[in-house]
C-alpha positions as CSV (number, residue, x, y, z in Angstrom):
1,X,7.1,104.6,155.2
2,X,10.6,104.4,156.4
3,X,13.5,106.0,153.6
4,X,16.5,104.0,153.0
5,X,18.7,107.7,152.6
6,X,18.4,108.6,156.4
7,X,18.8,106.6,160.0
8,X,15.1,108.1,160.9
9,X,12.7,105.9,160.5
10,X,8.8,106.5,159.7
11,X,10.5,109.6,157.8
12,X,9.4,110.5,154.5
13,X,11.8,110.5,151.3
14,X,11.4,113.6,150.7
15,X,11.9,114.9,154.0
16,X,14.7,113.1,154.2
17,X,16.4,114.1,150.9
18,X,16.3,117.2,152.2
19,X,18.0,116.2,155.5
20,X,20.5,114.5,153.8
21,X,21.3,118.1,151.6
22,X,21.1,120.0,154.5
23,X,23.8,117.7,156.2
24,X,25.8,117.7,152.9
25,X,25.8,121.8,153.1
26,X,26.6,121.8,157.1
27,X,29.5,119.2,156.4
28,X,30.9,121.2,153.1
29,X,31.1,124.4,155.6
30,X,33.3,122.5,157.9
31,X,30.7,122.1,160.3
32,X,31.4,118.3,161.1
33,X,29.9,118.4,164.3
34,X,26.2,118.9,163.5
35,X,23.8,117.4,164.7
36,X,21.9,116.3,161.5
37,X,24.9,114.4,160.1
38,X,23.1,111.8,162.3
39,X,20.6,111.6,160.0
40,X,23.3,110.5,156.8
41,X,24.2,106.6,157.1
42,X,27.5,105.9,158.2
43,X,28.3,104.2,155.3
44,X,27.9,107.7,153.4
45,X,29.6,109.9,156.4
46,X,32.8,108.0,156.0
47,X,32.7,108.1,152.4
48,X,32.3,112.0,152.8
49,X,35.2,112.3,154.9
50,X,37.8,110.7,153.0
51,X,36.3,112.7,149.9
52,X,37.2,115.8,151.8
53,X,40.7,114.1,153.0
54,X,41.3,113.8,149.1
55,X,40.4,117.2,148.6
56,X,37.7,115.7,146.0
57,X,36.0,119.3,144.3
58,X,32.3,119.3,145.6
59,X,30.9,120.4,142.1
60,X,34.5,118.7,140.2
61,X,34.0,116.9,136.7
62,X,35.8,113.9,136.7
63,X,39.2,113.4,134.9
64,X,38.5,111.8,131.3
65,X,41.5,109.1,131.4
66,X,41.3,107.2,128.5
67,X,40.0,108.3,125.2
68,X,39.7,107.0,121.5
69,X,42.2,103.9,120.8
70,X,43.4,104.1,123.9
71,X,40.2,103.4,125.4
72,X,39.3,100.6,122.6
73,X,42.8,98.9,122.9
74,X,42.0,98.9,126.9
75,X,39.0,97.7,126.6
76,X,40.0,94.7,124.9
77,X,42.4,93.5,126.8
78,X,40.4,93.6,129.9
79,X,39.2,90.5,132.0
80,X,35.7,91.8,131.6
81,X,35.7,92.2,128.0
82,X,34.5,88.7,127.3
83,X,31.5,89.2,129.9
84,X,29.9,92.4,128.5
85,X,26.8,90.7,126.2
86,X,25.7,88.6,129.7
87,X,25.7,92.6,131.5
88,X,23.9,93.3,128.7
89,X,21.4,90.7,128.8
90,X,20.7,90.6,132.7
91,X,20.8,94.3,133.4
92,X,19.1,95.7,129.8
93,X,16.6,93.3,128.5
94,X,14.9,94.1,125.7
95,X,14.9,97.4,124.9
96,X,17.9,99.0,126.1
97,X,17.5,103.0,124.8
98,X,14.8,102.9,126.5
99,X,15.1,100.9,129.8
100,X,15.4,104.2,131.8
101,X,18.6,103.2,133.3
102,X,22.2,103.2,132.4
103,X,24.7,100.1,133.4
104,X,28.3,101.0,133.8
105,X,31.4,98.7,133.6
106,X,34.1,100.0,134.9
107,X,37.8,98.5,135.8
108,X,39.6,97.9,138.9
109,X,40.7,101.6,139.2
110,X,37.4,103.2,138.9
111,X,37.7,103.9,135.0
112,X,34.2,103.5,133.2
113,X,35.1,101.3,130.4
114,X,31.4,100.7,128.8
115,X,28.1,103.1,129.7
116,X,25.3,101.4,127.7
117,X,21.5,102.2,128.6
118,X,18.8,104.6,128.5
119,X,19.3,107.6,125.5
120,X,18.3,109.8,127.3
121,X,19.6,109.1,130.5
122,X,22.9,109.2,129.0
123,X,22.8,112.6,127.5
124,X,21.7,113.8,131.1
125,X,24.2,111.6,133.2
126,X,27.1,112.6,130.4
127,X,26.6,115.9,131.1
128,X,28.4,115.2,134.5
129,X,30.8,113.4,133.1
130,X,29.5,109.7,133.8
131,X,31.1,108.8,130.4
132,X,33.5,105.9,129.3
133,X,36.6,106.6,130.1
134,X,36.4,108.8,133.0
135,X,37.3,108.3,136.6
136,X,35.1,107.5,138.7
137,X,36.8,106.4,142.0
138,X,35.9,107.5,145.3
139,X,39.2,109.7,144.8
140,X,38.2,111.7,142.0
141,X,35.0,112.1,142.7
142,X,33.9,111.2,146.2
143,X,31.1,109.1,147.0
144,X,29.3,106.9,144.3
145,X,28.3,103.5,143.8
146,X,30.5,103.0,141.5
147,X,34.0,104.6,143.7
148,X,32.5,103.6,147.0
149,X,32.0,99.9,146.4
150,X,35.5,99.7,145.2
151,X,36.6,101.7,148.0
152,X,35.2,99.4,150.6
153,X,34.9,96.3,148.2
154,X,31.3,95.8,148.8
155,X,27.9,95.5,147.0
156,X,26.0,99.1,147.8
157,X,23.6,102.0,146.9
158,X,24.0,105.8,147.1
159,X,20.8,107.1,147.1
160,X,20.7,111.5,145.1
161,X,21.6,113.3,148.0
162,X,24.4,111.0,149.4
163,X,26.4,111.8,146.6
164,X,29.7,113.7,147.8
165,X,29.0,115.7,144.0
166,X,26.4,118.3,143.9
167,X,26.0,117.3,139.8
168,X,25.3,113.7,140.4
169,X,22.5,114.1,143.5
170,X,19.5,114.0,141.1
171,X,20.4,110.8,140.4
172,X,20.7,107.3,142.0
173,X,22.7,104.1,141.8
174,X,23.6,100.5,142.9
175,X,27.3,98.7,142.2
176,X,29.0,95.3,143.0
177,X,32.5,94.6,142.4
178,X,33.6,91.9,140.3
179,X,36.4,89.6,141.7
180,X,38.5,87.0,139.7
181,X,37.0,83.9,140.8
182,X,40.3,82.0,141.8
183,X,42.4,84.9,143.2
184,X,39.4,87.1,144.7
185,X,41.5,90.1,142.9
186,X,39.3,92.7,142.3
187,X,38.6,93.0,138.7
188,X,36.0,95.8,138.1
189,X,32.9,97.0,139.4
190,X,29.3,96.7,137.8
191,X,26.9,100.0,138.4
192,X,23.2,100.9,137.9
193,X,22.3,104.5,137.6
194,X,18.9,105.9,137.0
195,X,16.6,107.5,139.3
196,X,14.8,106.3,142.3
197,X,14.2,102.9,141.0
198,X,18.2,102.4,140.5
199,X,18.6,102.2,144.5
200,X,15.6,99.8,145.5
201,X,15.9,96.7,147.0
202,X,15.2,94.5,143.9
203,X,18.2,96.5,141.5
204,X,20.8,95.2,144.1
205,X,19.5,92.1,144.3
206,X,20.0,91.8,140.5
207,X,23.1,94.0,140.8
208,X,24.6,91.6,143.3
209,X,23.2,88.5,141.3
210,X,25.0,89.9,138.1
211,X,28.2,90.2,139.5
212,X,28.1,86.7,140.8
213,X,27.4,85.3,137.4
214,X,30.0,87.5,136.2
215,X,32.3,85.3,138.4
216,X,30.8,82.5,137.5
217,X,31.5,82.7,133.6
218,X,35.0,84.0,133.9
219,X,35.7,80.9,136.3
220,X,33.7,78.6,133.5
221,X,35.4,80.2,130.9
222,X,38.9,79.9,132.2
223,X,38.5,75.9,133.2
224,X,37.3,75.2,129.7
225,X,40.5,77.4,128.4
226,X,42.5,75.1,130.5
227,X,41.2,71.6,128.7
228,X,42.2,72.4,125.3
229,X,45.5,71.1,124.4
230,X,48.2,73.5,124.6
231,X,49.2,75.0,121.2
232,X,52.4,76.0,120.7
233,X,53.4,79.8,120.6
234,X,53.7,82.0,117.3
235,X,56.7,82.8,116.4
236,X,56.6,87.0,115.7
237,X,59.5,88.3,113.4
238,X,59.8,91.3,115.7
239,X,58.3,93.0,118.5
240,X,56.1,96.2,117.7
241,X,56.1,98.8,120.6
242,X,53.0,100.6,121.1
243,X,53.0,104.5,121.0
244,X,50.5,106.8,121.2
245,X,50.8,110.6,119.8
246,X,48.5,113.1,120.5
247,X,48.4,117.1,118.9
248,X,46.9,120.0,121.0
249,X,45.6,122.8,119.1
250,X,42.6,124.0,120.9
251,X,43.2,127.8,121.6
252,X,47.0,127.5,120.9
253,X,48.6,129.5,117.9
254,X,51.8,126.8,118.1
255,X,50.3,123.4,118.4
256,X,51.9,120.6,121.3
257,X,52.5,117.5,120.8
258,X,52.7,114.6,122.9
259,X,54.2,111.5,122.3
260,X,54.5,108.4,124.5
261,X,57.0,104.7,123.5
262,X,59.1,102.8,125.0
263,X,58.4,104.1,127.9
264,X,59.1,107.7,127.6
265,X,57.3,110.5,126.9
266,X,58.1,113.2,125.1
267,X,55.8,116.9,124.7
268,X,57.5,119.9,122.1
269,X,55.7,122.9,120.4
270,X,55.2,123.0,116.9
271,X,56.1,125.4,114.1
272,X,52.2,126.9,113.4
273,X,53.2,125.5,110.0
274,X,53.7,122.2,111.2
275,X,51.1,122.6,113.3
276,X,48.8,122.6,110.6
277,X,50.2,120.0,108.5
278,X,50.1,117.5,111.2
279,X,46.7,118.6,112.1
280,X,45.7,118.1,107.9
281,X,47.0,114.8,108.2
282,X,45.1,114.1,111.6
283,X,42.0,115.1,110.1
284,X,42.0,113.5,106.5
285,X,43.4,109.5,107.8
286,X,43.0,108.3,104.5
287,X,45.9,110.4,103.8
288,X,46.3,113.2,101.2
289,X,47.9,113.6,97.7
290,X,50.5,117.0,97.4
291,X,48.7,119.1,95.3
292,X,45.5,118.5,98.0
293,X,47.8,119.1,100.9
294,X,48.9,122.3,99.3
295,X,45.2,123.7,99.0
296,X,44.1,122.6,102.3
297,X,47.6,124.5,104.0
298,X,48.2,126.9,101.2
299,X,44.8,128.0,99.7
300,X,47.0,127.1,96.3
301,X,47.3,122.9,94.5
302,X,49.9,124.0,92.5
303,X,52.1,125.1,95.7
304,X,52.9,121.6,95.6
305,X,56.7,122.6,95.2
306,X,56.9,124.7,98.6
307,X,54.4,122.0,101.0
308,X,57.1,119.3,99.6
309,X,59.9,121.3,100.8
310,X,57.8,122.0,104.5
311,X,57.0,118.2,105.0
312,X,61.1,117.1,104.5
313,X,61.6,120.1,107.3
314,X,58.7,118.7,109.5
315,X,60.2,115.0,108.8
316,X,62.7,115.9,110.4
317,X,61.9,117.3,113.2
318,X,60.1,114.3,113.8
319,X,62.9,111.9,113.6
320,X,63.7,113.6,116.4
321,X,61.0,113.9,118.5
322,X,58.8,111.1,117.5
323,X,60.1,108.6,114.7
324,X,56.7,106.2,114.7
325,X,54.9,109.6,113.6
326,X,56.8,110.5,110.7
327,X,54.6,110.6,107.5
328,X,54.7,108.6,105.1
329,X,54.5,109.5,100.8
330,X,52.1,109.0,97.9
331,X,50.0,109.8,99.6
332,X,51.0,111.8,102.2
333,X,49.9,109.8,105.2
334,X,50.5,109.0,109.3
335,X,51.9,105.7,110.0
336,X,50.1,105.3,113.5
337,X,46.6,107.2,114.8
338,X,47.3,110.9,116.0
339,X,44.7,111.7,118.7
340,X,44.0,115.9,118.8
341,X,42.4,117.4,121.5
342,X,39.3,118.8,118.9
343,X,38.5,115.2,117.8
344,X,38.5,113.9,121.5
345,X,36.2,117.4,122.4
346,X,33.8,115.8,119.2
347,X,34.0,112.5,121.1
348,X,32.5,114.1,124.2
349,X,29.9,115.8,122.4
350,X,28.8,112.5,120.6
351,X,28.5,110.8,123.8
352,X,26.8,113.8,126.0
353,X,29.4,114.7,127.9
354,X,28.4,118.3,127.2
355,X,29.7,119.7,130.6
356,X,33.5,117.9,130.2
357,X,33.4,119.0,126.1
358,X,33.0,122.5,127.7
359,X,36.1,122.0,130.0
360,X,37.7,120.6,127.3
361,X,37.3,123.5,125.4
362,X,40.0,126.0,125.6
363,X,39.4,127.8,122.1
364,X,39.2,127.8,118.8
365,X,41.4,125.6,116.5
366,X,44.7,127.0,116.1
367,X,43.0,130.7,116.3
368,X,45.7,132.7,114.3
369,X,45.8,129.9,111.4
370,X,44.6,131.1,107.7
371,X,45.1,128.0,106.4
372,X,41.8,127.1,104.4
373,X,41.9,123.7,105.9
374,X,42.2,124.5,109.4
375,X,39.7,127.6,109.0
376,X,37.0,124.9,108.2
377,X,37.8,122.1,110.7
378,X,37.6,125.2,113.2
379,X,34.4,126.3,112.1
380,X,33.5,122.2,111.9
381,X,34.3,122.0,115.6
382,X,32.7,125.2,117.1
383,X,29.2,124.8,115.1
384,X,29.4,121.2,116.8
385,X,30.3,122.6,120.3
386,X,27.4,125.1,119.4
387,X,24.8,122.7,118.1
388,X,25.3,120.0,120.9
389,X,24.8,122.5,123.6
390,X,21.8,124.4,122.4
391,X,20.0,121.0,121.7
392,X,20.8,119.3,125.0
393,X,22.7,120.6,127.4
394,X,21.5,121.6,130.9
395,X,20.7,125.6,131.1
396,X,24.5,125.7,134.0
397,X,26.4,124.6,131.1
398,X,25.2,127.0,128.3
399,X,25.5,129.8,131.0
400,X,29.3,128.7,131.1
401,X,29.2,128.3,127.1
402,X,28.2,132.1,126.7
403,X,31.1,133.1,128.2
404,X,33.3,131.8,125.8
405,X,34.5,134.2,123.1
406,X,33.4,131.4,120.7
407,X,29.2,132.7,122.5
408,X,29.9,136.3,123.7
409,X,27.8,137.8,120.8
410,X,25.6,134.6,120.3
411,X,21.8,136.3,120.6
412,X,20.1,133.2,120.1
413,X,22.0,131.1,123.0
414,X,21.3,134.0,125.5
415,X,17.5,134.1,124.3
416,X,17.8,130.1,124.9
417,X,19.5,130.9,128.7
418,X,16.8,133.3,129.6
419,X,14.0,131.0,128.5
420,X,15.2,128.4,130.7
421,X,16.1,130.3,133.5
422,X,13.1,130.6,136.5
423,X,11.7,133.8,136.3
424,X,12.8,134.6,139.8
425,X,16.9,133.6,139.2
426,X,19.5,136.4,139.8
427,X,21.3,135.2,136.8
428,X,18.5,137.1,134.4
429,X,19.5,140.8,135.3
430,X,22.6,139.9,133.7
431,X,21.6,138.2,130.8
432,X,18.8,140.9,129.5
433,X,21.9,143.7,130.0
434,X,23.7,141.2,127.6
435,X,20.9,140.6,124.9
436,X,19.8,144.7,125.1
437,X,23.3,145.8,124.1
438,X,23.6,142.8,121.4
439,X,20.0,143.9,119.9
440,X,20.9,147.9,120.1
441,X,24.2,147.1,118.1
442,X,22.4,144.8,115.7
């Protein structure tokens, strides 16, 4: 049987898997001369290449771009927003949590904009960051379906050990881009990604059919938009700029925040004070009366004198800073959305991005803070980090997770770690030392 991963033909896919990782290796070590880069397509070689030219990390996570509302309000304002039931219906049929696949939209840039599929598939691809919002272009994270069929604007498949990135090589995919039917721009590209059966001959047919009928409906839909009689514009009262804010307080004592309108953008450290007031707010959207406020910051309601007297000093440094985020009275409240870093780290974890959430995760919520509030979002957010990782995360990840302070002195985790490790890994030494000292203390 010939393999569609290698030139050879009459080779086996396994053998050839493993000629393709051998290749990868020699490549990797600079050796791009070797004779059994031969055996990788040239499709694939050239893709590797111009990885390496963009300095493209060989075990990298890819960059999470967009996030929360700024994801949502993306995503519905894209071209391809009106044509995600007919993905839906071509690519997952019946029953989609269990189709065994996952189908990726993604835009013109390489930013996934809707991962839909397989549950379990999902946890196990998140884990590598093939998430919504993250990038996955050919720059970011070398070869793909996805990246590469953008990069060379063509229907493809990268087949496990193509892939530029050691994480994604146990699996396998299929993409077509999506073109405006009038202009040929490129819109966005549609991907399969599963395992074998996401690179055989029959998923790009329907891949490539897809995409066409994609094209199709955009072109159907615009020509019908076109014979309605023209209705005459609302009139607005005023024009309403669009900002975003955003507070950092993972493993900082002084949160940041970040602040983007009319475009600027602005970044200043915070009181820890206003740190945690913002954050109060952040947490509890509905808003929050004074004396509530007071016992979340305070540990006191009736402190509702002094956290009055704090919120006109935090007012105005945000007249200064950022005016759209100044809070608003009775309740206390925030007049737009304020993104934190912990409630995007809680989006990962909810999506299976366990191996990103763990990047994301530079420490504990504002670490210093006694505020009574704070000290139980904290606890909210590590038992969440904790939890998702010991139920599904690969046994890589949880090796990184115990080296966080939050899982120095976790027993159980390290128990978990050595239970999945093989018996022969050099990783073990190591991890009995760890659990000895931890049970001889105990």
């Amino acid at each position: 049987m010939s393999s569609p991963w290698s030139q050879r033909r009459g080779v086996s896919p396994e053998t050839s898997r493993l000629l393709i990782e051998r290749a990868h290796e020699e490549f990797l070590a600079g050796n791009a001369a070797d004779e059994r880069l031969a055996d990788v397509r040239a499709l694939v070689r050239e893709s590797w290449r111009r990885s390496i030219a963009n300095l493209v990390g060989a075990e990298a996570l890819p960059p999470l771009e967009l996030d929360g509302e700024s994801l949502a309000e993306y995503r519905r304002s894209h071209p391809l927003v009106g044509v995600i039931d007919m993905v839906r219906g071509l690519l997952l049929p019946g029953g989609a949590d269990e189709s065994g696949v996952i189908v990726a939209v993604g835009d013109e840039a390489g930013r996934l904009l809707w991962v839909e599929g397989d549950r379990r598939v999902r946890s196990l691809t998140g884990d590598m960051g093939f998430v919504e919002g993250a990038n996955w272009s050919e720059d970011a994270v070398g070869t793909s379906a996805p990246g590469t069929a953008l990069a060379l604007d063509a229907s493809l498949q990268i087949h496990g050990a193509e892939h530029f990135n050691r994480l994604v090589q146990p699996w396998s995919c299929t993409a077509a881009p999506v073109h405006d039917p009038e202009t040929r721009r490129l819109l966005g590209v549609i991907d399969v990604t599963g395992g074998a059966e996401a690179a055989s001959p029959q998923a790009q047919l329907l891949v490539d059919a897809t995409a066409r009928a994609i094209e199709g409906e955009l072109l159907v839909a615009r020509l019908r938009a076109r014979a309605q009689p023209a209705r005459a514009p609302r009139r607005t009262a005023r024009t309403v700029t669009a900002t975003r804010a955003a507070l950092s307080v993972l493993g900082r004592d002084r949160g940041q925040l970040e602040v983007d309108g009319d475009g600027t953008e602005t970044v200043s450290a915070l009181a820890p004070r206003h740190a945690e007031l913002l954050l109060m707010l952040a947490v509890h959207r509905q808003g929050l009366s004074a004396e509530r406020l007071a016992e979340l910051v305070y540990g006191d309601p009736s402190a509702v004198v002094t956290v009055r007297a704090e919120m006109v000093r935090l007012r105005k440094v945000l007249e200064r800073t950022a005016p759209a985020l100044v809070p608003e009275s009775r309740p206390y409240r925030l007049g737009i959305e304020l993104e934190t870093d912990a409630h995007r780290l809680l989006s990962l974890l909810d999506r299976g991005a366990h191996r990103v959430a763990l990047a994301a995760y530079r420490g504990d919520v504002l670490p210093d803070s006694v505020a009574p509030g704070v000290e139980d979002f904290r606890a909210t957010v590590r038992t969440a980090l904790r939890e998702a990782l010991l139920a599904e995360a690969s046994v890589d990840v949880l090796l990184a997770f115990s080296e966080t302070d939050a899982a120095a002195d976790d027993l159980e985790l390290l128990r978990l770690c050595l239970s999945m490790l093989p018996a022969r890994s050099p990783k073990r030494a190591g991890l009995v030392a760890r659990v000895e000292k931890l049970e001889a203390d105990a």
